[in-house]
C-alpha positions as CSV (number, residue, x, y, z in Angstrom):
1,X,0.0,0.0,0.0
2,X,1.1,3.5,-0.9
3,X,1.3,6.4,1.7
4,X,0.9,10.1,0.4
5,X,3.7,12.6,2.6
6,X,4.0,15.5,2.7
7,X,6.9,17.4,4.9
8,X,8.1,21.0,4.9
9,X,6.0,21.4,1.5
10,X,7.6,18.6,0.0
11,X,5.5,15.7,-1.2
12,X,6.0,12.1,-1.6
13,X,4.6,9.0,-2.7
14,X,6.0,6.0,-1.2
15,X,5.5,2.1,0.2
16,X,4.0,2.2,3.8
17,X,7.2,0.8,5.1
18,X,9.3,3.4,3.7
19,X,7.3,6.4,4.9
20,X,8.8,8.4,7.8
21,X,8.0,11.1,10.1
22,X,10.0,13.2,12.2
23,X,10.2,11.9,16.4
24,X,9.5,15.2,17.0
25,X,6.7,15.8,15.0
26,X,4.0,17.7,17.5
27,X,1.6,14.8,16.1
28,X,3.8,12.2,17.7
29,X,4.1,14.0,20.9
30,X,1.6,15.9,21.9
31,X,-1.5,14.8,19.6
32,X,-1.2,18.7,18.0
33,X,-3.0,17.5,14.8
34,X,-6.7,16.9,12.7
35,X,-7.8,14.4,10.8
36,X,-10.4,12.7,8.3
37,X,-11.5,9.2,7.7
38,X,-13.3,9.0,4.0
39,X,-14.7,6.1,2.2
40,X,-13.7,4.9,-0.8
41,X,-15.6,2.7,-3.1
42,X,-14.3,0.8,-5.7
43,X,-10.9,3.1,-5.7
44,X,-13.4,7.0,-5.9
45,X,-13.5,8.8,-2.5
46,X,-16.6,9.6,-1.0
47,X,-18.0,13.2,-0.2
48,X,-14.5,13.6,-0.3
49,X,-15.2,17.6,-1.0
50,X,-17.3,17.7,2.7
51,X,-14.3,16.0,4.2
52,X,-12.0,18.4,3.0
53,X,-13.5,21.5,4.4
54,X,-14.0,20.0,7.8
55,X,-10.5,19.3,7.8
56,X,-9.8,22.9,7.1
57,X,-12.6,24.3,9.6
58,X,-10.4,21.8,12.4
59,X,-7.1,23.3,11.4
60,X,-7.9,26.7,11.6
61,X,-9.7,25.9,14.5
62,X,-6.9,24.5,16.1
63,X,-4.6,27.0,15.0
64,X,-2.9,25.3,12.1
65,X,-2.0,27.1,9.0
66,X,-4.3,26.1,6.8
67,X,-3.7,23.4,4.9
68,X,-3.3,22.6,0.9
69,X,-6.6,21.1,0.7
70,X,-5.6,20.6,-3.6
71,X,-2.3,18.8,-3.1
72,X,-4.3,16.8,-0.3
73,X,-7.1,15.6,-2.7
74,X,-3.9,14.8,-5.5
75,X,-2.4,13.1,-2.7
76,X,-5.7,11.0,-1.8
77,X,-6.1,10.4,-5.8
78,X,-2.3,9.0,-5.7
79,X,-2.7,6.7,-2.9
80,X,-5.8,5.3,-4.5
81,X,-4.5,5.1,-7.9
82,X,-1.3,3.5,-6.8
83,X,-2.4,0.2,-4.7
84,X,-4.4,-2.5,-5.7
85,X,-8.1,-1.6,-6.1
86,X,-10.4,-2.8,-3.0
87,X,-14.2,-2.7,-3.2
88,X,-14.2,-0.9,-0.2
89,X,-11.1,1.1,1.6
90,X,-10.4,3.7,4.5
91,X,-8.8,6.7,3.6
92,X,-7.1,8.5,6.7
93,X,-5.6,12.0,6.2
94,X,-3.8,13.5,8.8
95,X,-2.4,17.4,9.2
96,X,-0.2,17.8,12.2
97,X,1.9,21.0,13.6
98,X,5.2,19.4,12.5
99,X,8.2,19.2,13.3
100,X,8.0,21.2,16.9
101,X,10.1,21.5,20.4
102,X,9.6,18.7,22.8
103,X,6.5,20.8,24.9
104,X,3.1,22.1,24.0
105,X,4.5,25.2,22.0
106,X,4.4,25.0,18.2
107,X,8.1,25.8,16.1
108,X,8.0,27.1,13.1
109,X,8.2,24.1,10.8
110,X,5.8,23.9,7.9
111,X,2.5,21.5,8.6
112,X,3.1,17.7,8.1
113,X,0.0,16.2,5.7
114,X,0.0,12.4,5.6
115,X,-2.8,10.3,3.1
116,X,-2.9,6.7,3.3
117,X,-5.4,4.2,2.9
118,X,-6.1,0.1,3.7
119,X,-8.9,-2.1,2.4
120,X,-11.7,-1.8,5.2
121,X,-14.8,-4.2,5.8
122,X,-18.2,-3.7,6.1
123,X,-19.9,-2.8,10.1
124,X,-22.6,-6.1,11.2
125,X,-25.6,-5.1,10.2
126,X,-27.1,-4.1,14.1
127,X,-24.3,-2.7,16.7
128,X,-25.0,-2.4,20.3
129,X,-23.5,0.2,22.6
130,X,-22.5,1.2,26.0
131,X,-22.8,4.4,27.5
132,X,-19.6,5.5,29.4
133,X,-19.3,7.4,32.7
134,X,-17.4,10.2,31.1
135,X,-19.2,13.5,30.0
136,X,-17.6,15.1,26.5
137,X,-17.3,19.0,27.4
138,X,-19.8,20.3,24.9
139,X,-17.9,23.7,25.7
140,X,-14.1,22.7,25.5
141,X,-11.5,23.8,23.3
142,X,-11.6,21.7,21.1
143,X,-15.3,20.6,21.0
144,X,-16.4,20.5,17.4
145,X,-13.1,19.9,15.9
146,X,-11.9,16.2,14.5
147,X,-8.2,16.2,16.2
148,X,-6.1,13.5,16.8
149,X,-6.2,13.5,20.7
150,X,-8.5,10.6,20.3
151,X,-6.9,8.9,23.4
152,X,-10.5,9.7,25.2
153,X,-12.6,7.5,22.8
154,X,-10.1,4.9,22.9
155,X,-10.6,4.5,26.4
156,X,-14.0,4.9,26.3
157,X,-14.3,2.3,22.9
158,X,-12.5,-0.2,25.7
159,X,-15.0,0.2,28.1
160,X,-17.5,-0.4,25.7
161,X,-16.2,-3.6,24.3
162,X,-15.6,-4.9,28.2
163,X,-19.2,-4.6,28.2
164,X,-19.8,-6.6,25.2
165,X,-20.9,-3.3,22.5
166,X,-18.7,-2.6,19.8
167,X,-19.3,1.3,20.0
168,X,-19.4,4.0,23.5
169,X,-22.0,6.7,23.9
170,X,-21.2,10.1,25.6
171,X,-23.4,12.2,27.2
172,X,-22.5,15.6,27.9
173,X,-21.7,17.6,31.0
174,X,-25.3,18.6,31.5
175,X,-26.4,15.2,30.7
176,X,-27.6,14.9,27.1
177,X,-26.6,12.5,24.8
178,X,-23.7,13.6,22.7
179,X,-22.0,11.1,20.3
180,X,-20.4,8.0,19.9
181,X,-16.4,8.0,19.7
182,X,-16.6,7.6,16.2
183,X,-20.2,8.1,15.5
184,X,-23.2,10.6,15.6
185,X,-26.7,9.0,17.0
186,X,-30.1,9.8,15.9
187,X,-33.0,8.1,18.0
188,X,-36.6,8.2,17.5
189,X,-38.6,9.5,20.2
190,X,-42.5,10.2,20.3
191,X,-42.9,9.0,16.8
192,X,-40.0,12.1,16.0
193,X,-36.5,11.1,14.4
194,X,-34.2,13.4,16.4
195,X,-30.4,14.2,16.9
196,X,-28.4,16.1,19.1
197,X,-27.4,19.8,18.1
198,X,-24.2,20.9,17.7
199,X,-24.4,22.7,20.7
200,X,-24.4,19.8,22.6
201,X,-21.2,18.9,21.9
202,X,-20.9,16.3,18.9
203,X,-18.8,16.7,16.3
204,X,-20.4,17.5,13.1
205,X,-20.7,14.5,11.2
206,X,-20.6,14.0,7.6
207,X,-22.9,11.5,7.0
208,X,-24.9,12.8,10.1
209,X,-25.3,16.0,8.0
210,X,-26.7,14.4,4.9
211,X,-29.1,12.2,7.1
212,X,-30.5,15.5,8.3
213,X,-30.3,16.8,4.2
214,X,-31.3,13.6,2.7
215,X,-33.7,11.7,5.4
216,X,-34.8,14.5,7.8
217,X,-34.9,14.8,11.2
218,X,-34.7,17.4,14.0
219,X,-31.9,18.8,15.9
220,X,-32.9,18.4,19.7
221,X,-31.3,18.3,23.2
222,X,-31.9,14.9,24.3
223,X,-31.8,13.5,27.9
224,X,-28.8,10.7,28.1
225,X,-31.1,7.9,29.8
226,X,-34.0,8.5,26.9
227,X,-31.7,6.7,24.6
228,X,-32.4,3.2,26.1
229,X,-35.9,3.8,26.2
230,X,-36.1,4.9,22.3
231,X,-38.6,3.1,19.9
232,X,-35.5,2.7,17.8
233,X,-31.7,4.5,17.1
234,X,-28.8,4.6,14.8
235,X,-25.2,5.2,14.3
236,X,-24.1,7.2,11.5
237,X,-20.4,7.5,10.8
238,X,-18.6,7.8,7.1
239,X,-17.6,4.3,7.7
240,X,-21.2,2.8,9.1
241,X,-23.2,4.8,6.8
242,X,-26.4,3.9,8.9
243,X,-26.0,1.2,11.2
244,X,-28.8,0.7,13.3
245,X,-28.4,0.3,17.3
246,X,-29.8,-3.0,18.6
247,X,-29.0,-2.2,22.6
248,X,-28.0,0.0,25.0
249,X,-26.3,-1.2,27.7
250,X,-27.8,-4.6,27.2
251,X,-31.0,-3.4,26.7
252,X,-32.5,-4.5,23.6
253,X,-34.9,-1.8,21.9
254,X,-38.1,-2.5,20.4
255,X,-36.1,-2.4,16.8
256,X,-33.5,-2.6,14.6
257,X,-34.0,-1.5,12.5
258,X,-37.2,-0.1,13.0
259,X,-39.2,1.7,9.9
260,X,-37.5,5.3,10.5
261,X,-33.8,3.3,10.4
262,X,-34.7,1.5,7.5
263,X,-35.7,4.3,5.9
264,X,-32.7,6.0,6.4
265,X,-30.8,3.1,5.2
266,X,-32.5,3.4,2.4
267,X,-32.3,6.7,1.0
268,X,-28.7,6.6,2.1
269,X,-27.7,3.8,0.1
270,X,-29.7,4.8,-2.6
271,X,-28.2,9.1,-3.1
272,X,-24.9,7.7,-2.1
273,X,-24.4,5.0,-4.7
274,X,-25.8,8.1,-7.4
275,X,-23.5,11.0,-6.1
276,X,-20.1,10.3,-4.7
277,X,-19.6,13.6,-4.3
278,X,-22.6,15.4,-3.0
């Protein structure tokens, strides 16, 4: 496989195992980076031109120089044009503050933008999920933004597998449900298909977004203990699509998917396979 570099404005395209980074790249030590996962199908990116702004809305938010978001794209059609062609494949690109002292204070070294991709296989068809005892601060610094401090959802993704679900659900600090670690949730409640709003503290969620466009949906603060007493719920993420939720902390909902989810799945499926790009 074929990893896209790019260091001090210089780009490369190389084999995975030749591709380097500095040790003191501010990625490596202190997590001072953003990220996006896109799907591929069949060797074409998807929404790839949605990714590509969130990735610069997450820089800029973090304080990044902006990034090339055109030799980024080249770089993702490289890496896809160069390996073997899988049905389905992750794309992960990755800007960091480069090279940088050994501390929290950025040097002066240009960003460092990284593409590379592996063959990726389809989520089950129902997930369950846990919710974890940690809040997400719907009003921290870097609430909103897709960074690479993910070392918070991997310990909460551990929790959840512990307890036998394959994703975790946070609530927030007020207590309304928030996201997943990789995931957005919508829930049906009343006979209503509802999300939390950005203000609560999720990120914003590419497929989340064109669930909202494409499906429908209101944007509502919901309580964190509704979500196991929903008449059904989902996961969206850009690798899930819409995966419906089968139980919350072990307990099993009334459907999964129920006739809003499979709905969703639907319409999903169907725009998606007609515009890769929308």
């Amino acid at each position: 496989m074929k990893v896209w570099v790019s260091v001090d404005g210089k780009a490369t395209l190389s084999d995975a195992e030749q591709a380097r980074l500095s040790v003191f790249d501010h990625g490596l030590t202190v997590g001072d980076g953003v990220f996006e996962t896109v799907k591929a199908v069949d060797g074409r990116p998807f929404a790839l031109t949605r990714h590509l702004r969130r990735l610069h809305r997450s820089a800029t938010g973090l304080g990044l120089a902006a990034p090339d978001l055109d030799a980024i794209a080249d770089g993702v059609a490289e890496v896809l044009g160069a390996g073997p062609r899988s049905p389905l494949a992750r794309v992960r690109i990755t800007v960091t503050g480069g090279v940088s002292p050994l501390g929290s204070e950025r040097g002066d070294a240009a960003p460092t933008m990284v593409v590379a991709a592996s063959p990726m296989r389809a989520w089950a068809d129902t997930g369950d999920v846990a919710v974890v005892p940690w809040p997400r601060n719907e009003r921290g610094a870097l609430t909103g933004l897709k960074t690479t401090s993910y070392g918070e959802n991997v310990r909460a993704l551990q929790h959840a597998r512990a307890h036998g679900a394959s994703e975790a659900i946070f609530g927030n600090t007020v207590g309304n449900l928030c996201e997943g670690t990789g995931s957005n949730v919508f829930c049906v409640i009343g006979g209503r298909l509802v999300t939390p709003p950005l203000s609560a503290g999720p990120l914003d969620g590419i497929t989340r977004a064109l669930v909202l466009e494409w499906v429908g949906g209101e944007e509502q603060d919901v309580p964190l203990g509704a979500l196991a007493e929903a008449e059904e719920a989902f996961l969206t993420s850009t690798t899930r699509d819409v995966q419906p939720i089968r139980a919350v902390d072990g307990h099993v909902l009334p459907a999964a998917p129920g006739p809003f989810t499979r709905r969703a799945m639907e319409i999903f499926a169907e725009r998606g396979a007609t515009d890769l790009d929308p």
